[in-house]
MMTF fields as JSON, N, C-alpha, C and O atoms, coordinates in Angstrom:
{
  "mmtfVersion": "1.0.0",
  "mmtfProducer": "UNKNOWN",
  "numBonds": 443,
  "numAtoms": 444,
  "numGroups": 111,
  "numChains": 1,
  "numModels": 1,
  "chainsPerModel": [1],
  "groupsPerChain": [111],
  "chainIdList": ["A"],
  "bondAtomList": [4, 2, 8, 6, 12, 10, 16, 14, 20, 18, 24, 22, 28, 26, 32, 30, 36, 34, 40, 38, 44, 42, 48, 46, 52, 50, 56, 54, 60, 58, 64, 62, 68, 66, 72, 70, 76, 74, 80, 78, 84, 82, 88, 86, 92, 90, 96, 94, 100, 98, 104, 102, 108, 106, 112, 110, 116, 114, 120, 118, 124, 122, 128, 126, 132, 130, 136, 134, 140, 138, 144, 142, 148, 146, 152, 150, 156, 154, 160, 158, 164, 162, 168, 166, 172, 170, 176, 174, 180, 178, 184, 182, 188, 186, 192, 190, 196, 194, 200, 198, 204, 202, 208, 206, 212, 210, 216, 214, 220, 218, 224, 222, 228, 226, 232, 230, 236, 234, 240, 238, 244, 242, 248, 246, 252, 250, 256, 254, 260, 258, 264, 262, 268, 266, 272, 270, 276, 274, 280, 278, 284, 282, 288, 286, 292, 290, 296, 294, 300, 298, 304, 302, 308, 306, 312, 310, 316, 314, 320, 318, 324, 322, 328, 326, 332, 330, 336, 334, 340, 338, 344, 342, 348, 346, 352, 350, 356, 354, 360, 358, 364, 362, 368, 366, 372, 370, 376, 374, 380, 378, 384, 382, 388, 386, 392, 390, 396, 394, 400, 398, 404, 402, 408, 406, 412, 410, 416, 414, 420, 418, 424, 422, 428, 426, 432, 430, 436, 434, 440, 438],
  "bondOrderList": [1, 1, 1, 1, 1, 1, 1, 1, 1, 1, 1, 1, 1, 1, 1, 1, 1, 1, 1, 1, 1, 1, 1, 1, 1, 1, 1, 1, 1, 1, 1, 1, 1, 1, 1, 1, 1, 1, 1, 1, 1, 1, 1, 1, 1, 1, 1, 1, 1, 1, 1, 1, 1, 1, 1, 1, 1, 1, 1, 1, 1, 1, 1, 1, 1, 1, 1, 1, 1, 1, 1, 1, 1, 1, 1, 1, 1, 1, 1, 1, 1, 1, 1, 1, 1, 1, 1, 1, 1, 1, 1, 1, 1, 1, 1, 1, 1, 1, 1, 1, 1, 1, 1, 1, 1, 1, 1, 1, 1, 1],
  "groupList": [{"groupName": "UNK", "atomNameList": ["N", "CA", "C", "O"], "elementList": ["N", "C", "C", "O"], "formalChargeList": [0, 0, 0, 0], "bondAtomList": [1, 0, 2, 1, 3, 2], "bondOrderList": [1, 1, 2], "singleLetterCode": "X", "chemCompType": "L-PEPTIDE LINKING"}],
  "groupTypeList": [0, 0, 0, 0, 0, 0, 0, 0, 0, 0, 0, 0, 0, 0, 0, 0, 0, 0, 0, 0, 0, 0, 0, 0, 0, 0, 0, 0, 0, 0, 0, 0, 0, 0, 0, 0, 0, 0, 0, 0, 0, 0, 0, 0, 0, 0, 0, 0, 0, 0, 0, 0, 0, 0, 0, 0, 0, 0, 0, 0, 0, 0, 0, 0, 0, 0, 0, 0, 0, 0, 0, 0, 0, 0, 0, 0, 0, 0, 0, 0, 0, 0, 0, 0, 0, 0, 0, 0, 0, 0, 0, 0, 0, 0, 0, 0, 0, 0, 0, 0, 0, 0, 0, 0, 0, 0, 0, 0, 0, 0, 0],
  "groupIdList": [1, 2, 3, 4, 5, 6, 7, 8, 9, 10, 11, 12, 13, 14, 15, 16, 17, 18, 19, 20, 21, 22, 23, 24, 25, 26, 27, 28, 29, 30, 31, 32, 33, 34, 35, 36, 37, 38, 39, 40, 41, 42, 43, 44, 45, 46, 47, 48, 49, 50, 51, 52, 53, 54, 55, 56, 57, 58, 59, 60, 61, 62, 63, 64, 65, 66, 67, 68, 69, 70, 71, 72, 73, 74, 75, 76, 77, 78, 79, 80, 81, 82, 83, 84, 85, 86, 87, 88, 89, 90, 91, 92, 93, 94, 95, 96, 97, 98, 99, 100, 101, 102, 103, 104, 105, 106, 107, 108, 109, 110, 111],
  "secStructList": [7, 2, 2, 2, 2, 2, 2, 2, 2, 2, 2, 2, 2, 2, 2, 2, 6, 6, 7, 7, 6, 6, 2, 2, 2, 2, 6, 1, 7, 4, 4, 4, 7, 7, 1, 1, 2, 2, 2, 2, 6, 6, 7, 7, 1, 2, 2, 2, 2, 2, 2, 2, 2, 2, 2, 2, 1, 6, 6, 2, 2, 2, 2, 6, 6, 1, 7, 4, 4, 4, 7, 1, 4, 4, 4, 2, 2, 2, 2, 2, 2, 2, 2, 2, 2, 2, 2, 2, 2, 2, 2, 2, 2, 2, 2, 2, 2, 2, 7, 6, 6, 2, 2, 2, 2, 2, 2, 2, 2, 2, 7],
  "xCoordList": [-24.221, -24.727, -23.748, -24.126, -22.188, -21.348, -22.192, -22.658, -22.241, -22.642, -24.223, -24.361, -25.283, -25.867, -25.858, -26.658, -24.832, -24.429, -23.751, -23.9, -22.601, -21.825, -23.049, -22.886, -24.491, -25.467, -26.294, -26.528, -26.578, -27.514, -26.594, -27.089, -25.268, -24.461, -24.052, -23.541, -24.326, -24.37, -25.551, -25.445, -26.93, -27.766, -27.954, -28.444, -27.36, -27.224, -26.231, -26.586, -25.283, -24.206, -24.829, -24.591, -25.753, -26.91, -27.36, -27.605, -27.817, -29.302, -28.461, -28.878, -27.578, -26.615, -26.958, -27.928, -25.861, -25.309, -26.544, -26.107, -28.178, -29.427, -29.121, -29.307, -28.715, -28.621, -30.155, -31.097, -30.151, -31.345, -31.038, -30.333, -31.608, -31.55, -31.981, -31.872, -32.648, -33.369, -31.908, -31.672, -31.306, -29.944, -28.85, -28.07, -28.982, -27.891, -28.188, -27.351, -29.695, -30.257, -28.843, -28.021, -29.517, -28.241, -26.931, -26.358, -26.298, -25.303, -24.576, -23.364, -25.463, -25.615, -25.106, -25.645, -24.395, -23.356, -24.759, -25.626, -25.196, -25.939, -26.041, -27.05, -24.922, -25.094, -25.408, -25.021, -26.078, -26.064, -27.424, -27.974, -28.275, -29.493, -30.669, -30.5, -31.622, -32.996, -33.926, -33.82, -35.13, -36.762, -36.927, -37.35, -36.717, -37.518, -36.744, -37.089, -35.934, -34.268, -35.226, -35.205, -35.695, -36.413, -37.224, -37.93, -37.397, -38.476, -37.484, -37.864, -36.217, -35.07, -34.995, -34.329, -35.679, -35.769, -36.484, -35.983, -37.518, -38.93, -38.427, -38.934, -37.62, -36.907, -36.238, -35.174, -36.98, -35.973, -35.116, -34.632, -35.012, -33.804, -33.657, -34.45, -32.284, -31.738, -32.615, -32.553, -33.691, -34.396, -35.61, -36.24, -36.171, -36.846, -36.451, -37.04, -35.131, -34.229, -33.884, -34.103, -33.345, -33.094, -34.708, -34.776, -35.693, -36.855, -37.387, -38.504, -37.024, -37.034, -36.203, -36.534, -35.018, -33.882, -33.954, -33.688, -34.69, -34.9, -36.153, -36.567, -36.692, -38.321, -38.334, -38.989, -37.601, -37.94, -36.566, -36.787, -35.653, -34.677, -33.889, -34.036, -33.285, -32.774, -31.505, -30.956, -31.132, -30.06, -30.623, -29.793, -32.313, -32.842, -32.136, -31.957, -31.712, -31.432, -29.901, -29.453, -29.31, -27.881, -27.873, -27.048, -28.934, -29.371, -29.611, -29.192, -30.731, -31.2, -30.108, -30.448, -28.484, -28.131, -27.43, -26.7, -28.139, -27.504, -28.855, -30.015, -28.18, -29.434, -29.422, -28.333, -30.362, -30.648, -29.574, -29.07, -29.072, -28.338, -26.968, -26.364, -26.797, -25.507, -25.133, -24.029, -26.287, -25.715, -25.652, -26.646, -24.4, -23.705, -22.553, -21.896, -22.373, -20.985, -19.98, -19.613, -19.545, -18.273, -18.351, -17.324, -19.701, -19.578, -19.982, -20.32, -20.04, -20.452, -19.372, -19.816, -18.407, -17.331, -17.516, -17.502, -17.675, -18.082, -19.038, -18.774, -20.311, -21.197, -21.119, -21.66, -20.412, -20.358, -19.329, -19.39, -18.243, -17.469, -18.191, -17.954, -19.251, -20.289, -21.085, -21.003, -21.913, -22.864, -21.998, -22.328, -20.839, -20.1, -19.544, -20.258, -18.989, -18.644, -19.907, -19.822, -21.237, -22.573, -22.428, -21.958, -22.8, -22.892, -21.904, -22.366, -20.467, -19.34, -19.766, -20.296, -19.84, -20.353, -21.427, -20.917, -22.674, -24.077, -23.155, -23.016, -22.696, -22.196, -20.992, -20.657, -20.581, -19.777, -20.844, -20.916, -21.448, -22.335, -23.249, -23.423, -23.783, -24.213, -23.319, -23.899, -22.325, -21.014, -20.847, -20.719, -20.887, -20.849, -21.741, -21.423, -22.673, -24.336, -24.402, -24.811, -24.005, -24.006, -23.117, -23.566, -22.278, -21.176, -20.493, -20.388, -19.688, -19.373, -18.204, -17.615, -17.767, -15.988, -16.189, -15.216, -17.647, -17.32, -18.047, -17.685, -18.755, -18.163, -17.411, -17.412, -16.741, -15.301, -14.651, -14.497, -14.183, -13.382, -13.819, -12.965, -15.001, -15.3, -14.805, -14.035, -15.358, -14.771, -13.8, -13.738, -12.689, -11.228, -10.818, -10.037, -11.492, -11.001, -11.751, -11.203, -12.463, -13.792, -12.533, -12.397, -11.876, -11.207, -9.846, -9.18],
  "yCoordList": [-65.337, -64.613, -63.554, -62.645, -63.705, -62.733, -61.51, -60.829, -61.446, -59.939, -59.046, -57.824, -60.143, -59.816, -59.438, -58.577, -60.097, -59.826, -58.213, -57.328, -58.057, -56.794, -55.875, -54.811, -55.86, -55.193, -54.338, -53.155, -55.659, -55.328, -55.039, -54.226, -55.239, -54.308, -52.782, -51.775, -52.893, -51.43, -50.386, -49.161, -51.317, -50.513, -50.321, -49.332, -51.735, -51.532, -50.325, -49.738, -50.037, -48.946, -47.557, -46.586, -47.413, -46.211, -45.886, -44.68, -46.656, -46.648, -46.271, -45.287, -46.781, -46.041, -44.838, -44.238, -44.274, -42.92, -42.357, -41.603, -42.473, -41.785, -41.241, -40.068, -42.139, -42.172, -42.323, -42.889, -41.747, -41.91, -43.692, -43.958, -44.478, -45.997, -45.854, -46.94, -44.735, -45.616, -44.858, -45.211, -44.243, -43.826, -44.887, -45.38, -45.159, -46.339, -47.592, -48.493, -47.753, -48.946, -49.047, -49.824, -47.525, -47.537, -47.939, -48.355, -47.804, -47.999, -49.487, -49.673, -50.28, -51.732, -52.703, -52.654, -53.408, -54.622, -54.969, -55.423, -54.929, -56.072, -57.507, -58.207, -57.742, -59.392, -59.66, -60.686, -58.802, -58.787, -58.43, -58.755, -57.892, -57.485, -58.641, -59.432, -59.008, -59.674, -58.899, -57.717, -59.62, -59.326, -58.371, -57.257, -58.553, -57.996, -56.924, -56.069, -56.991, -55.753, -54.29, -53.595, -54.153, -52.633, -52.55, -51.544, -53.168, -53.64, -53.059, -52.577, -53.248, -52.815, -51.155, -50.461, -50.7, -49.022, -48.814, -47.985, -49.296, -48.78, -48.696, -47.988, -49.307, -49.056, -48.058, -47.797, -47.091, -46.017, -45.769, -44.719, -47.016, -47.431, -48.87, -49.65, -49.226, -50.418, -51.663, -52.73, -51.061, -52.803, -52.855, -53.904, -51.909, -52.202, -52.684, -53.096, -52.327, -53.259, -54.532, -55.592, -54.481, -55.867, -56.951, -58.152, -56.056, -57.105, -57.328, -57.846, -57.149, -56.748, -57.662, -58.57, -57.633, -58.789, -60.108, -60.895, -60.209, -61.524, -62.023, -63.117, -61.467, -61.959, -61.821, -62.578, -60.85, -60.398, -61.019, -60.438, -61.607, -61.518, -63.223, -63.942, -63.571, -64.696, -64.972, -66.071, -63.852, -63.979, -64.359, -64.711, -64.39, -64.156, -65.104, -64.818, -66.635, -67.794, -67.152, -67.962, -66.473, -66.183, -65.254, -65.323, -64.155, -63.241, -63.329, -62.732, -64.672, -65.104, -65.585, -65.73, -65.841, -65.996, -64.5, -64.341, -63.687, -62.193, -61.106, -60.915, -60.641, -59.802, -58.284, -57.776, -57.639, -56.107, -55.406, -54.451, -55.791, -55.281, -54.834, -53.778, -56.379, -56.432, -55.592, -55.433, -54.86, -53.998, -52.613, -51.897, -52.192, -50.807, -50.833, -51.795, -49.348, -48.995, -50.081, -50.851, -49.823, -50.898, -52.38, -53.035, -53.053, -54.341, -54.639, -55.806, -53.452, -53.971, -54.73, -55.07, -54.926, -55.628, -57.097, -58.18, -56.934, -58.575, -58.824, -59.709, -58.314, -58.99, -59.45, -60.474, -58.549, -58.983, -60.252, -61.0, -60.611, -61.856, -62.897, -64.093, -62.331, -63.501, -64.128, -65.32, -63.154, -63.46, -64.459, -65.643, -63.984, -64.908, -66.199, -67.202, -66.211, -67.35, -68.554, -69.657, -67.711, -68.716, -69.07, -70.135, -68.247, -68.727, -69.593, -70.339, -69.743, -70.563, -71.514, -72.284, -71.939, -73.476, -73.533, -73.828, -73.382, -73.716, -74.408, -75.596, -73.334, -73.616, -75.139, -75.92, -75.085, -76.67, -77.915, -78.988, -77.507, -78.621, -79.092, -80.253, -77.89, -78.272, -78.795, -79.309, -78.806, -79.024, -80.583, -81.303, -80.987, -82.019, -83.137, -84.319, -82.767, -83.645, -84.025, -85.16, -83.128, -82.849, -84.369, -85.172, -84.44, -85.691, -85.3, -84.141, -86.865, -86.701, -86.809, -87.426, -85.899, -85.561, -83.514, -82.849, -82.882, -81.666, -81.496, -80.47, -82.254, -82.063, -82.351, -81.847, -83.156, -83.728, -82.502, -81.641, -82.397, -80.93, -79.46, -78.721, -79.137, -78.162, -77.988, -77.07, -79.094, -79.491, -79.109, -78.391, -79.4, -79.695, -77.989, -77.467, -77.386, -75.898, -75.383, -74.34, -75.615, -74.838, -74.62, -73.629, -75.557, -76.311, -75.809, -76.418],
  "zCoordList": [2.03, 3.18, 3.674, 4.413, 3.164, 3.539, 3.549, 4.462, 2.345, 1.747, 2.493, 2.546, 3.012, 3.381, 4.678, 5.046, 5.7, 7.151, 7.029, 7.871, 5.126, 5.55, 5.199, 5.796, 4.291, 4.479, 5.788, 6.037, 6.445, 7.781, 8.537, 9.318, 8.874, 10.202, 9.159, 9.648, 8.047, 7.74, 7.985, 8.049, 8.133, 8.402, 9.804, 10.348, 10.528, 11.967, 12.529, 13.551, 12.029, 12.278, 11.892, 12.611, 10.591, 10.438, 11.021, 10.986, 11.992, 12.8, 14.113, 14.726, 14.513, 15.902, 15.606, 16.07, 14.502, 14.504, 13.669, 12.799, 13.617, 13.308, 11.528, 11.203, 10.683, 9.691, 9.087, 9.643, 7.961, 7.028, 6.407, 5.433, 7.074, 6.213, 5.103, 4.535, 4.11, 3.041, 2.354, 1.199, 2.736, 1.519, 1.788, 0.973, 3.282, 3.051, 2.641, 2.607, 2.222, 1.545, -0.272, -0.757, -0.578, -1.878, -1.876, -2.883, -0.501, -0.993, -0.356, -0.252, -0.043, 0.072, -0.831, -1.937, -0.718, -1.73, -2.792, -2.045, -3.987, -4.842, -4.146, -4.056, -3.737, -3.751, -2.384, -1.824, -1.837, -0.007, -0.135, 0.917, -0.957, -1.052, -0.859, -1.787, -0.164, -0.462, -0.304, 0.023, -0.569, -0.772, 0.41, 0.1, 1.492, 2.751, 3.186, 4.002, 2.741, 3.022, 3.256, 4.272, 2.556, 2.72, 3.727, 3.66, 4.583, 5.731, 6.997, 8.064, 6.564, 7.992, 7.85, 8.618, 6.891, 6.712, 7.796, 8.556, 8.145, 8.898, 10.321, 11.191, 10.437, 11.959, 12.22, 11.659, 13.461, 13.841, 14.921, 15.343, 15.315, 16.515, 16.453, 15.926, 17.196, 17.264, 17.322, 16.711, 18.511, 19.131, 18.197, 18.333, 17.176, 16.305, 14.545, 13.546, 14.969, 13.642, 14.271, 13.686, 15.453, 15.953, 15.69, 15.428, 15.867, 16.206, 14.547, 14.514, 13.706, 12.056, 11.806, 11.045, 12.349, 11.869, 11.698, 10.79, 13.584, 13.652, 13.088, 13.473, 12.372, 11.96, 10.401, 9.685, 9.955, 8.364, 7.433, 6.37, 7.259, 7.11, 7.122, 8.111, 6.216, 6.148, 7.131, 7.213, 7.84, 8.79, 10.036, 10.874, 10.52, 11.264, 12.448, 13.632, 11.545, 12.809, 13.281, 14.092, 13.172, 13.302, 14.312, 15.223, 14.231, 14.829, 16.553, 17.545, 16.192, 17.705, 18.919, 20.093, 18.316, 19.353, 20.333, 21.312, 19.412, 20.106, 20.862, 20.496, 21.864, 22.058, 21.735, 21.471, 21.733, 21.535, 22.207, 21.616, 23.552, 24.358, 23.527, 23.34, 23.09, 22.108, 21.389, 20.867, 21.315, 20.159, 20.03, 19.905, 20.06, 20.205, 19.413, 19.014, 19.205, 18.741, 18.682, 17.795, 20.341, 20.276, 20.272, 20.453, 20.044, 19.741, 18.407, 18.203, 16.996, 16.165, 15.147, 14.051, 15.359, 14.743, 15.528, 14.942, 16.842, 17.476, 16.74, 15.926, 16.658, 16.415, 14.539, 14.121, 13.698, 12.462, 12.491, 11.515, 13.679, 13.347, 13.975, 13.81, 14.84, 15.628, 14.43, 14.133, 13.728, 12.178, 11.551, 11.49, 11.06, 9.657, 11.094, 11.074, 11.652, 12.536, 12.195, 11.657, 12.834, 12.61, 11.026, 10.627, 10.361, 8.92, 8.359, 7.495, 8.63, 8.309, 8.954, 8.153, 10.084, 10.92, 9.932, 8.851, 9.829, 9.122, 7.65, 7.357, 7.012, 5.313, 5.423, 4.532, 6.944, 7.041, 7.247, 6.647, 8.055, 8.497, 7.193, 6.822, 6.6, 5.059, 4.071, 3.114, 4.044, 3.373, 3.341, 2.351, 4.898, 5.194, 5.34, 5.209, 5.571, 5.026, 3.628, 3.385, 2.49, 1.513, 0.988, 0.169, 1.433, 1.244, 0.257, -0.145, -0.447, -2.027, -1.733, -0.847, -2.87, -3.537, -3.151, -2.798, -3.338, -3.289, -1.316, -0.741, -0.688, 0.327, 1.253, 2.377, 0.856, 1.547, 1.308, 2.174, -0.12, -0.341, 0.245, 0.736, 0.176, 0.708, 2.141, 2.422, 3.288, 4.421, 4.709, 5.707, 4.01, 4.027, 4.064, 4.859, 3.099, 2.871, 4.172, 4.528, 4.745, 6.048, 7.237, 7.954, 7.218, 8.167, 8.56, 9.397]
}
């Protein structure tokens, strides 16, 4: 999910500064890419990517604890360590349900 959080705050940072999204669709990580990704093009301001995010998009649950407000210029570095923060807790808690020898270890490295 790294890759897909450094995706969508790239198109989120487009969409500030009135970037053409479907060119910065190109130049998007491969491994950050999914199915619905092209769906965050159709938005031509923030609260209609925000409302795209949370609905179209596998980041969507990560999303919901932020609002539209949130998002500007100077909080888009918060909000990308807010995304991976959520996603690191989720990938522990799965880690740890998971049990074993690889999630004990995994754990151990989260930690």
């Amino acid at each position: 999910y790294a890759y897909m959080i450094d995706n969508v705050i790239l198109l989120i940072t487009g969409t500030l500064h009135q970037r053409d999204t479907n060119e910065l669709l190109e130049r998007c990580h491969p491994l950050g890419k999914f199915d619905t990704m092209a769906a965050l093009c159709v938005a031509t301001n923030v609260t209609e990517l925000y409302e795209t995010v949370i609905v179209e998009t596998p980041l969507a649950p990560y999303f919901q604890k932020l609002s539209v407000n949130d998002i500007d210029e100077l909080n888009i570095e918060i909000i990308r360590n807010t995304l991976y923060k959520a996603y690191l807790e989720d990938f522990y808690d799965y880690c740890k349900r998971s049990g074993g020898v690889t999630g004990e270890l995994m754990c151990e490295i989260l930690e």
